[in-house]
PDB file of N, H, CA, C and O in Angstrom:
ATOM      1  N   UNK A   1      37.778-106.632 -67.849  1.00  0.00           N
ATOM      2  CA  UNK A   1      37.867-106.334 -66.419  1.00  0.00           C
ATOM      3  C   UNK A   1      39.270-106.636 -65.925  1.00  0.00           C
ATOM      4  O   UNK A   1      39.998-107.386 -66.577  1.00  0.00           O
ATOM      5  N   UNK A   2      39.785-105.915 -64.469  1.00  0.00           N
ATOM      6  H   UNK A   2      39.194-105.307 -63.939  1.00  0.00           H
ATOM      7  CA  UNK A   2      41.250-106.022 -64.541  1.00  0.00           C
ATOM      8  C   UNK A   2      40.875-107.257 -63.596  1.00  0.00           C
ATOM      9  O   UNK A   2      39.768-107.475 -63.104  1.00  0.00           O
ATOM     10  N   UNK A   3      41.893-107.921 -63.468  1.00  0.00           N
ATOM     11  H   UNK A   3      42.793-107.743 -63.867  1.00  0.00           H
ATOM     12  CA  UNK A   3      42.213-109.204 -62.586  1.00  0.00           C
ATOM     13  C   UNK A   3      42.031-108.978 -61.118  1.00  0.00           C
ATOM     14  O   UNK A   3      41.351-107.981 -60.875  1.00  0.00           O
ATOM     15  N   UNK A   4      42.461-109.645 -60.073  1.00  0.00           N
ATOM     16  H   UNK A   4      43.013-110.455 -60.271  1.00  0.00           H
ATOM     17  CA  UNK A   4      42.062-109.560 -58.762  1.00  0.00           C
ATOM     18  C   UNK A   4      43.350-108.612 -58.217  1.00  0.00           C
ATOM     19  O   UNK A   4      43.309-107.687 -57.406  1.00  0.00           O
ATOM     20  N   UNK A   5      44.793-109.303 -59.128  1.00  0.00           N
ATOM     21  H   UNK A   5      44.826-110.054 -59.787  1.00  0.00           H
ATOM     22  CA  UNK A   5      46.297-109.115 -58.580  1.00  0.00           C
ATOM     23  C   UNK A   5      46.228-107.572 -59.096  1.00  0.00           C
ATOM     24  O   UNK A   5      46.699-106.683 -58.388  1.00  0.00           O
ATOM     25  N   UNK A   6      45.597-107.269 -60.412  1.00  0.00           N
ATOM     26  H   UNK A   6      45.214-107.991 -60.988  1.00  0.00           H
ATOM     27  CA  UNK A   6      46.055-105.920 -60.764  1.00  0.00           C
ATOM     28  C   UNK A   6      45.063-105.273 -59.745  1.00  0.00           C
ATOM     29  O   UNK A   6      45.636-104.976 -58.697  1.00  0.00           O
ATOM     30  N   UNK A   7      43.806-104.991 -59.767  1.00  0.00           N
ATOM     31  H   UNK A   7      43.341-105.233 -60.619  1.00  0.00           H
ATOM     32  CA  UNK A   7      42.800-104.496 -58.348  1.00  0.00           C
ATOM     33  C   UNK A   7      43.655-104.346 -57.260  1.00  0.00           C
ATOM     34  O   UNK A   7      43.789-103.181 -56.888  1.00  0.00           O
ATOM     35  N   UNK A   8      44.450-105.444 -56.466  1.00  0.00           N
ATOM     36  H   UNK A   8      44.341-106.391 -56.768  1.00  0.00           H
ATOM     37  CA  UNK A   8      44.980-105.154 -55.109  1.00  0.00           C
ATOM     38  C   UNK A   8      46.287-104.024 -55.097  1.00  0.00           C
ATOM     39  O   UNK A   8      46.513-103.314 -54.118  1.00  0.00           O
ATOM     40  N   UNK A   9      47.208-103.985 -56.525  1.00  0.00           N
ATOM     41  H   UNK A   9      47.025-104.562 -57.320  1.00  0.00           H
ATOM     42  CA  UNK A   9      48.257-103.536 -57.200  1.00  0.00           C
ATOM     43  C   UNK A   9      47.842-102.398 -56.987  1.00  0.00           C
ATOM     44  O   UNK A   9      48.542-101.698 -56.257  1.00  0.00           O
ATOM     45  N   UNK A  10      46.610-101.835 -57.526  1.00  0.00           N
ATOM     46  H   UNK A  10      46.041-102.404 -58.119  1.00  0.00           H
ATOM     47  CA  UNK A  10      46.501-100.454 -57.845  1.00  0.00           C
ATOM     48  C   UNK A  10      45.829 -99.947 -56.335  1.00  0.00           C
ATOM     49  O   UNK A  10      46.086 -98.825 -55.900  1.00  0.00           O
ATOM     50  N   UNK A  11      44.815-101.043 -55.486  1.00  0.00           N
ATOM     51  H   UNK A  11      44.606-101.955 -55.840  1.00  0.00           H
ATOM     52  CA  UNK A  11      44.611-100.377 -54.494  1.00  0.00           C
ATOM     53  C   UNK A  11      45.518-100.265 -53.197  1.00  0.00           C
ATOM     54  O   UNK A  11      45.099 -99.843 -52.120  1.00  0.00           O
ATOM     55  N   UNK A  12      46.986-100.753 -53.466  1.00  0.00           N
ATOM     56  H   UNK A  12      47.327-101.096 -54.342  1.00  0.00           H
ATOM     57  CA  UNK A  12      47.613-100.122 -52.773  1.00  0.00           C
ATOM     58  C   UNK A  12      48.803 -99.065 -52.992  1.00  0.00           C
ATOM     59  O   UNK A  12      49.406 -98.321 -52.218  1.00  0.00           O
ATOM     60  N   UNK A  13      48.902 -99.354 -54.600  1.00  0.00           N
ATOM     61  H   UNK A  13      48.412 -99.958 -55.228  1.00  0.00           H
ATOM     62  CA  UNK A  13      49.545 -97.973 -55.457  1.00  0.00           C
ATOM     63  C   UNK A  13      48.674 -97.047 -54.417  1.00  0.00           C
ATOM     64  O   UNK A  13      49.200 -96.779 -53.337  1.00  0.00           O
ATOM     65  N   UNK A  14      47.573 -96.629 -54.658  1.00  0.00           N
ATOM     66  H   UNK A  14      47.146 -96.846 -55.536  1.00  0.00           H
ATOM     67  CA  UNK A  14      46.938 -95.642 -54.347  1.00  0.00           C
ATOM     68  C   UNK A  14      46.981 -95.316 -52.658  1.00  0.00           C
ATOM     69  O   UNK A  14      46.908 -94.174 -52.204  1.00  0.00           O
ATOM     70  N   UNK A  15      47.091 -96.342 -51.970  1.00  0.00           N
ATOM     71  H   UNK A  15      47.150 -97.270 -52.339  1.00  0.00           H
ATOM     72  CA  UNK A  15      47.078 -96.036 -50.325  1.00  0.00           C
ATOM     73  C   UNK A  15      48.647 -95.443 -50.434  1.00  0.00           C
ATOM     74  O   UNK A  15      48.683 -94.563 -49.574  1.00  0.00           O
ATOM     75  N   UNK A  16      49.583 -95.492 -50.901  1.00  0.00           N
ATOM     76  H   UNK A  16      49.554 -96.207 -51.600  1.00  0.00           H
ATOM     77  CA  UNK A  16      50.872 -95.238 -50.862  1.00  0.00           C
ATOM     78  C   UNK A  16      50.542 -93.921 -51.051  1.00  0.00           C
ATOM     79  O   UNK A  16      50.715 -93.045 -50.204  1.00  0.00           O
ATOM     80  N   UNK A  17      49.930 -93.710 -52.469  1.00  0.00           N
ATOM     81  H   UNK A  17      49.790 -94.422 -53.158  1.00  0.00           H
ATOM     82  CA  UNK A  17      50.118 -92.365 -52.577  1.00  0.00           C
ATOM     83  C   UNK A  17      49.131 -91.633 -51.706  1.00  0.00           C
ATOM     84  O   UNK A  17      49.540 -90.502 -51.443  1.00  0.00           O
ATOM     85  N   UNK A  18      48.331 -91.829 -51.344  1.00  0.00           N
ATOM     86  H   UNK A  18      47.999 -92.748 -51.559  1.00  0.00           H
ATOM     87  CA  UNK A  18      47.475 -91.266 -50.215  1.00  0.00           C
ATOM     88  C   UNK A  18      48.578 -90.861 -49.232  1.00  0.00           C
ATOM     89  O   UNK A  18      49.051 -89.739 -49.415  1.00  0.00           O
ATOM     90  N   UNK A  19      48.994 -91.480 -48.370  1.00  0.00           N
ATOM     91  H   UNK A  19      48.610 -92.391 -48.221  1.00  0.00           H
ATOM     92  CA  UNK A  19      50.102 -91.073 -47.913  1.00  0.00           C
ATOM     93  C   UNK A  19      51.041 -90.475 -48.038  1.00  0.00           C
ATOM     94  O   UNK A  19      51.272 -89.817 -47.024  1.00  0.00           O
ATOM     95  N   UNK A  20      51.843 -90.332 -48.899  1.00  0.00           N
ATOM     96  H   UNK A  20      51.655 -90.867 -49.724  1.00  0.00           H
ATOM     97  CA  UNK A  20      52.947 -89.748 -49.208  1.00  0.00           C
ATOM     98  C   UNK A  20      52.020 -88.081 -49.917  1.00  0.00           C
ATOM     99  O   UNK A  20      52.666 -87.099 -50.284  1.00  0.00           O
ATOM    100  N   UNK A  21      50.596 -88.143 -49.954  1.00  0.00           N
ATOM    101  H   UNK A  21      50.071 -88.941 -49.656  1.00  0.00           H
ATOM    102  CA  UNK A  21      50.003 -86.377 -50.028  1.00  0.00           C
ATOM    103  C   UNK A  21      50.224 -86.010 -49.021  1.00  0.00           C
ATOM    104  O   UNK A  21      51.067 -85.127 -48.865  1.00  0.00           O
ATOM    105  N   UNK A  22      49.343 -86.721 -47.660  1.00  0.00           N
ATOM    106  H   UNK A  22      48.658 -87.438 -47.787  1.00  0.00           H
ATOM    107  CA  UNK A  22      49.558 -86.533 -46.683  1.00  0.00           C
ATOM    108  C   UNK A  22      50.563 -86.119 -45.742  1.00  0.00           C
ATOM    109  O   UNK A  22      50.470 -85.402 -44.746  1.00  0.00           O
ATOM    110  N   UNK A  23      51.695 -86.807 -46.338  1.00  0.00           N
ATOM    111  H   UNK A  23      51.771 -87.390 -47.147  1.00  0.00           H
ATOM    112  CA  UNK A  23      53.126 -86.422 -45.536  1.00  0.00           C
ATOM    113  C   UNK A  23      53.483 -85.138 -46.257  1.00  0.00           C
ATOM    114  O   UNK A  23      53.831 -84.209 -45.527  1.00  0.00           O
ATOM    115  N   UNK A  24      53.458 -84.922 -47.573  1.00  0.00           N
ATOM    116  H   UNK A  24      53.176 -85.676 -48.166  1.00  0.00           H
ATOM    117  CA  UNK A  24      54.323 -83.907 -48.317  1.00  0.00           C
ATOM    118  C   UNK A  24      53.548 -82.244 -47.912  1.00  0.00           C
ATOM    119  O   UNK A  24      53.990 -81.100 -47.815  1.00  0.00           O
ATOM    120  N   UNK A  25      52.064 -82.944 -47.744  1.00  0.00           N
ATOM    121  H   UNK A  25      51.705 -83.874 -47.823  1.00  0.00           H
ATOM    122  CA  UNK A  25      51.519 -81.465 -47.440  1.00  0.00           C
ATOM    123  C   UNK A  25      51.850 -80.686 -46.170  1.00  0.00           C
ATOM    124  O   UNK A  25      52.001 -79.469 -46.062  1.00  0.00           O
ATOM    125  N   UNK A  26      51.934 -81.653 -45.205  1.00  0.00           N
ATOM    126  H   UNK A  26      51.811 -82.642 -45.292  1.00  0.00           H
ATOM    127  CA  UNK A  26      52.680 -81.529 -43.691  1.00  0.00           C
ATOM    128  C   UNK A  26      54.024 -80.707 -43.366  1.00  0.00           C
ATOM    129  O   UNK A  26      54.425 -79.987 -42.452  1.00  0.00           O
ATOM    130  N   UNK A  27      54.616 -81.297 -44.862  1.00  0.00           N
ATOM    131  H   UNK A  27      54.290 -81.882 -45.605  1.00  0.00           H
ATOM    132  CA  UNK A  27      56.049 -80.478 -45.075  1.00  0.00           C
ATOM    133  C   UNK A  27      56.458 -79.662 -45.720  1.00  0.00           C
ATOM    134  O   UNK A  27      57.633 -79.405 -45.983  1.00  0.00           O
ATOM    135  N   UNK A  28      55.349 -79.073 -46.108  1.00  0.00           N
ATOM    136  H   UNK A  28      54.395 -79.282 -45.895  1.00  0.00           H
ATOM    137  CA  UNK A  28      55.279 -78.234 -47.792  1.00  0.00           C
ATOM    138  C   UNK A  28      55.524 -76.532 -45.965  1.00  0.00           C
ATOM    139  O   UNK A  28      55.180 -76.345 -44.798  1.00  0.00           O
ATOM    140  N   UNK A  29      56.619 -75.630 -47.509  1.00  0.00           N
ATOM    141  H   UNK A  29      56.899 -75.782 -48.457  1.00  0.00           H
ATOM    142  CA  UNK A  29      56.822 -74.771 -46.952  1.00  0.00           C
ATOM    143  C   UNK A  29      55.034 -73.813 -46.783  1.00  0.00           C
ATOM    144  O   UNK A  29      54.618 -72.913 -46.053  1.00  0.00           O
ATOM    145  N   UNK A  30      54.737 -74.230 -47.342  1.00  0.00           N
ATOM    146  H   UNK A  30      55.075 -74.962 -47.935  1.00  0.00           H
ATOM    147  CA  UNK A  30      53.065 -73.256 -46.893  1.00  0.00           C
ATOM    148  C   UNK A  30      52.404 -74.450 -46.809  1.00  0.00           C
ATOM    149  O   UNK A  30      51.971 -75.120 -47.746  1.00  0.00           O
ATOM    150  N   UNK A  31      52.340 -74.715 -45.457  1.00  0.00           N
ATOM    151  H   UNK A  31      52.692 -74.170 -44.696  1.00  0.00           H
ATOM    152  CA  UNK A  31      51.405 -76.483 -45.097  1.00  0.00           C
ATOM    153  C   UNK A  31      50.382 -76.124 -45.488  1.00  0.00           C
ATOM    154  O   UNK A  31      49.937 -74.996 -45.279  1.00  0.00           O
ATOM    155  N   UNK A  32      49.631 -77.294 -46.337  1.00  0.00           N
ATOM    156  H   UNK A  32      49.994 -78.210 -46.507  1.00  0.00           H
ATOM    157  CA  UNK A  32      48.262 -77.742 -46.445  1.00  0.00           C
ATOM    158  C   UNK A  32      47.917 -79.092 -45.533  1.00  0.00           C
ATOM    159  O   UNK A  32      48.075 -80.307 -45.652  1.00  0.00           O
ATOM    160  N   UNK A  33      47.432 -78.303 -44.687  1.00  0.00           N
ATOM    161  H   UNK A  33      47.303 -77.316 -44.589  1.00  0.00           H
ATOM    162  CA  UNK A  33      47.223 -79.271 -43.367  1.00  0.00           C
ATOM    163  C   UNK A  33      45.935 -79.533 -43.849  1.00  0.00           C
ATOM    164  O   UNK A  33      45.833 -80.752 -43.991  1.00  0.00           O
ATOM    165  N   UNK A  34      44.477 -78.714 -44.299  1.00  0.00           N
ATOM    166  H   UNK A  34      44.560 -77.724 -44.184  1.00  0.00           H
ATOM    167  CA  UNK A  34      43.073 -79.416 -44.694  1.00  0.00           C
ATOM    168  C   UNK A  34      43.669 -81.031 -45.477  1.00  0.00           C
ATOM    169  O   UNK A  34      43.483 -82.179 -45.076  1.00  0.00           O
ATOM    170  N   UNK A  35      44.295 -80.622 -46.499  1.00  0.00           N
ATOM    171  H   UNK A  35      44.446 -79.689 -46.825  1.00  0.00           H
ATOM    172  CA  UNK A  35      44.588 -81.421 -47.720  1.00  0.00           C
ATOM    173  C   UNK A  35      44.728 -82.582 -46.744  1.00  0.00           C
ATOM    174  O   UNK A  35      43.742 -83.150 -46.274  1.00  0.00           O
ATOM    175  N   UNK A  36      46.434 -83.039 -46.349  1.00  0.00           N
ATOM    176  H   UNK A  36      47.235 -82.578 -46.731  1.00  0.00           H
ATOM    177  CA  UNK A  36      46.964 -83.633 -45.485  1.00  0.00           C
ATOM    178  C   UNK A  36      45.988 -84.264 -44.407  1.00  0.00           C
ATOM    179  O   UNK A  36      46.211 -85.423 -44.060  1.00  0.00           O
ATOM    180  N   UNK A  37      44.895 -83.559 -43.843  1.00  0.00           N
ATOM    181  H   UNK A  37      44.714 -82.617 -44.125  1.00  0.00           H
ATOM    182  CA  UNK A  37      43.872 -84.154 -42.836  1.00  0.00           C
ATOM    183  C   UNK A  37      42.679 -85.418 -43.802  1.00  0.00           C
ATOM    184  O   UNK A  37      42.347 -86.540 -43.420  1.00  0.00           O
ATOM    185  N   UNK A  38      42.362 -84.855 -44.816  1.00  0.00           N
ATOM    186  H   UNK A  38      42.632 -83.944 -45.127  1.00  0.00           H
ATOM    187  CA  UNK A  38      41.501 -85.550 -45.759  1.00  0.00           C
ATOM    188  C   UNK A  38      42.388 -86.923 -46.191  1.00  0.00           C
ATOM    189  O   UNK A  38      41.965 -88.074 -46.089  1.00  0.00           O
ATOM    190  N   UNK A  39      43.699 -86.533 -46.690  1.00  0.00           N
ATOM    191  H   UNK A  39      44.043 -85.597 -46.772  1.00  0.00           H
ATOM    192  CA  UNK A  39      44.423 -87.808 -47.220  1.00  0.00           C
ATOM    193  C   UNK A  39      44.285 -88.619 -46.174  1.00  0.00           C
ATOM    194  O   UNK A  39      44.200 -89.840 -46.303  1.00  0.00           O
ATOM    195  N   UNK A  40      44.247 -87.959 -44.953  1.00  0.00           N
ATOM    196  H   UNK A  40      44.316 -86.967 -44.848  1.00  0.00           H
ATOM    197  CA  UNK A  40      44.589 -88.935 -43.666  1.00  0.00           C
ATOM    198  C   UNK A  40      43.445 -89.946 -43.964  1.00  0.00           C
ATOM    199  O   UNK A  40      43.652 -91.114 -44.292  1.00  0.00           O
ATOM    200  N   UNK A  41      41.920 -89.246 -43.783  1.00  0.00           N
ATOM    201  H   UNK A  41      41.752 -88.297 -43.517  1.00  0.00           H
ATOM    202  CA  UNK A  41      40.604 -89.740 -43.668  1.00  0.00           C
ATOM    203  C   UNK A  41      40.756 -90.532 -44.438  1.00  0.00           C
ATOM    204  O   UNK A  41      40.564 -91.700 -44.100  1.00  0.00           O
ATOM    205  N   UNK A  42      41.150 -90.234 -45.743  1.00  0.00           N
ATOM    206  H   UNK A  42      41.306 -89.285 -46.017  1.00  0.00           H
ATOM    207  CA  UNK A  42      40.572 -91.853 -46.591  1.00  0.00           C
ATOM    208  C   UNK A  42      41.238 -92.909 -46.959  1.00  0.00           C
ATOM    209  O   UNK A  42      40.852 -93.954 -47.482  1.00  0.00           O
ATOM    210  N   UNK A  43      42.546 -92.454 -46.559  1.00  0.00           N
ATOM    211  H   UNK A  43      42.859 -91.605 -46.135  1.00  0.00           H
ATOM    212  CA  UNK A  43      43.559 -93.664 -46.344  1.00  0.00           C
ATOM    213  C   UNK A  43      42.733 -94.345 -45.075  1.00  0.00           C
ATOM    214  O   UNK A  43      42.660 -95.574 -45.073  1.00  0.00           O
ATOM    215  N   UNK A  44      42.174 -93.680 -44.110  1.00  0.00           N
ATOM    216  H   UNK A  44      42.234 -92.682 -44.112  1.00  0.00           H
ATOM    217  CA  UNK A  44      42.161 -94.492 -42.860  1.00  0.00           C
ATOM    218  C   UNK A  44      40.751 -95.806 -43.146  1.00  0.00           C
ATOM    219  O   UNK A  44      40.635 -96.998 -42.861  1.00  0.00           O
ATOM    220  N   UNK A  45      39.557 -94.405 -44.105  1.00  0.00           N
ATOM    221  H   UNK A  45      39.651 -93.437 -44.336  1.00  0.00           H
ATOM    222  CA  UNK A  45      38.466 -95.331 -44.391  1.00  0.00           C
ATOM    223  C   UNK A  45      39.167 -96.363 -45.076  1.00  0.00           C
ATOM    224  O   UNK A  45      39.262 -97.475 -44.556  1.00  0.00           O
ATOM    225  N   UNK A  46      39.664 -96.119 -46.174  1.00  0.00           N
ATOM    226  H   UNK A  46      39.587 -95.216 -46.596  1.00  0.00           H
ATOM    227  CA  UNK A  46      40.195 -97.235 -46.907  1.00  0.00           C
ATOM    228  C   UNK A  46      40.588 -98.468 -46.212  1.00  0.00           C
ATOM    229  O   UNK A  46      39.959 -99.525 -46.237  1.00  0.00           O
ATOM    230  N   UNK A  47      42.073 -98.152 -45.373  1.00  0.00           N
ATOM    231  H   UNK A  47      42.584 -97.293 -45.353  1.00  0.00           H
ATOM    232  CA  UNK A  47      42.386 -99.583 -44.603  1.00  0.00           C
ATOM    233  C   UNK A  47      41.239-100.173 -43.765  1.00  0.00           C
ATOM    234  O   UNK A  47      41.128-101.324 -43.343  1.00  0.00           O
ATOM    235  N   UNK A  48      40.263 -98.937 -43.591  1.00  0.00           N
ATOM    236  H   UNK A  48      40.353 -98.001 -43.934  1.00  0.00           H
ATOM    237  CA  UNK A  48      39.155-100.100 -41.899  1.00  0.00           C
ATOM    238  C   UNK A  48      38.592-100.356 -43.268  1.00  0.00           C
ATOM    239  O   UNK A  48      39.046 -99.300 -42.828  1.00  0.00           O
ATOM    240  N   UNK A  49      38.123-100.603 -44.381  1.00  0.00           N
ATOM    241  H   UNK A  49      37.754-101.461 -44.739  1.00  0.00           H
ATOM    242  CA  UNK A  49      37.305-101.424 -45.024  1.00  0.00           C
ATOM    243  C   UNK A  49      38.136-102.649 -45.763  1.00  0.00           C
ATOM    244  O   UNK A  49      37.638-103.171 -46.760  1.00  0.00           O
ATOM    245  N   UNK A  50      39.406-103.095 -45.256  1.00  0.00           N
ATOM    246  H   UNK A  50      39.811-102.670 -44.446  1.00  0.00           H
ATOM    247  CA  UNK A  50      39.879-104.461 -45.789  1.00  0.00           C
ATOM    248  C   UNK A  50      39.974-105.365 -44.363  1.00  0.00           C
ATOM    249  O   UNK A  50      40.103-105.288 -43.141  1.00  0.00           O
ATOM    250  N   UNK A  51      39.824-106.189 -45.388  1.00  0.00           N
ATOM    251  H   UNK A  51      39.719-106.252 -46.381  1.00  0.00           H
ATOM    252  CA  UNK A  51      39.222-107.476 -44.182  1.00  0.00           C
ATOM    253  C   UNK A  51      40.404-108.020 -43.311  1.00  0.00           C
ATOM    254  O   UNK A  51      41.545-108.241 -43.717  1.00  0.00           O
ATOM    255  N   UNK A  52      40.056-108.147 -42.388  1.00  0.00           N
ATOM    256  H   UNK A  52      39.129-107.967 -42.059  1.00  0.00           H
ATOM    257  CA  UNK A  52      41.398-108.452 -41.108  1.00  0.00           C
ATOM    258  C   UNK A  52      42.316-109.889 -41.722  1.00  0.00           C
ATOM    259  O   UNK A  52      41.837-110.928 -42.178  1.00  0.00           O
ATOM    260  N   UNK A  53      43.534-109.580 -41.574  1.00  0.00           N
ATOM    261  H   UNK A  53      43.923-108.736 -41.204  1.00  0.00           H
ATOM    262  CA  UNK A  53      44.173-110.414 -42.065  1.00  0.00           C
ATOM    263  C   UNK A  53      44.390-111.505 -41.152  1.00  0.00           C
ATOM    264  O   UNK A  53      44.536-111.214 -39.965  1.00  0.00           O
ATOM    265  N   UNK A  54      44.427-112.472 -41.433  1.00  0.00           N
ATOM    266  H   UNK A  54      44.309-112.709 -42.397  1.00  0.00           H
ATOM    267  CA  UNK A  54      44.732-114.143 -40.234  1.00  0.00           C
ATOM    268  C   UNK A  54      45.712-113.981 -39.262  1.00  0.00           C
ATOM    269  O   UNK A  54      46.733-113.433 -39.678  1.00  0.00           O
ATOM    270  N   UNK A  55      45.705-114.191 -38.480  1.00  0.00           N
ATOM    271  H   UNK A  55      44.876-114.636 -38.142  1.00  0.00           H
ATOM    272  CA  UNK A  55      47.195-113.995 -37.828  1.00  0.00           C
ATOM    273  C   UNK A  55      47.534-115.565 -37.023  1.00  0.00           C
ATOM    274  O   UNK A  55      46.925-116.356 -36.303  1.00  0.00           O
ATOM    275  N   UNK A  56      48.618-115.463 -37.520  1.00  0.00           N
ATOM    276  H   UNK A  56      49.112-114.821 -38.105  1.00  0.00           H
ATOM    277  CA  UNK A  56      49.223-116.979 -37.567  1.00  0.00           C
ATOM    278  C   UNK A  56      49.738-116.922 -35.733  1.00  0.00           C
ATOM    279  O   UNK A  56      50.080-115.925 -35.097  1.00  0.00           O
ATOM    280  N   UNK A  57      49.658-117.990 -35.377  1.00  0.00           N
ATOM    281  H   UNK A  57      49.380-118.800 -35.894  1.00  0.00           H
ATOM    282  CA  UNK A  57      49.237-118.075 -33.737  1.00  0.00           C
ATOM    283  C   UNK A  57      50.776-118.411 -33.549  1.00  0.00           C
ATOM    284  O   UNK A  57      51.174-117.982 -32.466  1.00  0.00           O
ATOM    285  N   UNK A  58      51.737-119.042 -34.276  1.00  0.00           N
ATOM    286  H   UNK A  58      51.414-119.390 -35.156  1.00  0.00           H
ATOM    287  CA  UNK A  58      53.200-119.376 -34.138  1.00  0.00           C
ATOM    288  C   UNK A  58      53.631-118.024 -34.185  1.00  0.00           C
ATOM    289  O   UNK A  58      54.397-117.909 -33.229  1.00  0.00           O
ATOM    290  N   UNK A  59      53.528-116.589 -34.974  1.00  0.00           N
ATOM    291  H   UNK A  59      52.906-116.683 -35.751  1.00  0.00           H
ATOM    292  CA  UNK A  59      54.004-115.605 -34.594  1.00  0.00           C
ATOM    293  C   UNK A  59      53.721-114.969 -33.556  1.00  0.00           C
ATOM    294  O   UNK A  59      54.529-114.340 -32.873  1.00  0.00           O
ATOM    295  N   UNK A  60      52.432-115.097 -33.337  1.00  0.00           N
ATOM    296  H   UNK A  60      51.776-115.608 -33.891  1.00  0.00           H
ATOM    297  CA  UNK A  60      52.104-113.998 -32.485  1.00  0.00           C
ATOM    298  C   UNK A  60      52.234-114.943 -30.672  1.00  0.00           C
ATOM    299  O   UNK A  60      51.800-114.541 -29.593  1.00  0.00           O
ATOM    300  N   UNK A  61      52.741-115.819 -30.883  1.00  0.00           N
ATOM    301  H   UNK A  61      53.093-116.146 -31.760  1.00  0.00           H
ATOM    302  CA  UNK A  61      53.523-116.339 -29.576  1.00  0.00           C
ATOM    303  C   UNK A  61      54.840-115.765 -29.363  1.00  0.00           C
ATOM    304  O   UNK A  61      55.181-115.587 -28.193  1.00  0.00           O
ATOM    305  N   UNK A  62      55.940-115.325 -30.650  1.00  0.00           N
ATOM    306  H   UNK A  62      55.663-115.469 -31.601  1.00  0.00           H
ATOM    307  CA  UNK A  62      56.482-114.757 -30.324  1.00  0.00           C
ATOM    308  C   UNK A  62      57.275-113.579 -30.025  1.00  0.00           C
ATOM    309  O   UNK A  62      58.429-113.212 -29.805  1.00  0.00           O
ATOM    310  N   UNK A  63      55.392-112.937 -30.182  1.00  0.00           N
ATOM    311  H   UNK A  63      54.455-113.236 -30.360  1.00  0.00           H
ATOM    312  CA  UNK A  63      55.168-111.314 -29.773  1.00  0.00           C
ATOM    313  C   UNK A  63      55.264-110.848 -28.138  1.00  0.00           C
ATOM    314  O   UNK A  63      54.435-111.364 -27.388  1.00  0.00           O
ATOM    315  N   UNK A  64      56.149-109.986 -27.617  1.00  0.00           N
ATOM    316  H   UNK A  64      56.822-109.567 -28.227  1.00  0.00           H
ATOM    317  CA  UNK A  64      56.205-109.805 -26.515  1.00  0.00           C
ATOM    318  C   UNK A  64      55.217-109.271 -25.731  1.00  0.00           C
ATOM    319  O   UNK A  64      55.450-109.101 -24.535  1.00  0.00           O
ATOM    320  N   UNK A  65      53.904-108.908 -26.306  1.00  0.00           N
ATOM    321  H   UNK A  65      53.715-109.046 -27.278  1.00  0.00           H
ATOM    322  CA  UNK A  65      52.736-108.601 -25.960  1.00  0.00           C
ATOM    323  C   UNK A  65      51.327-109.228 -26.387  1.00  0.00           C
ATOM    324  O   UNK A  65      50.282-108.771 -25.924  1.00  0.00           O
TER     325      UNK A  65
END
């Protein structure tokens, strides 16, 4: 079985490249906008299914909002 570090490695190899379909199809001289809309979707499912990260209360004091 792969480790925890290689798991997070590859699941964000993969959100990268999710993205970068997404962008290239957008820019492709004959857009594939379906394509590009789907990459969107499961990059998006993907990130809402990782767990909210902590947020440290010393930074976000010195967030202007």
């Amino acid at each position: 079985m792969a480790s925890i570090a290689r798991k997070q490695s590859l699941s964000r190899f993969s959100c990268e490249l999710l993205d970068e379909l997404s962008y290239y199809c957008q820019l492709a001289a004959n857009p594939r906008l379906r394509l590009a809309e789907l990459a969107d979707e499961l990059l998006y499912e993907r990130q809402s299914q990782l767990p909210e990260q902590v947020k440290d209360p010393e930074i976000l004091a010195l967030l202007p909002y």
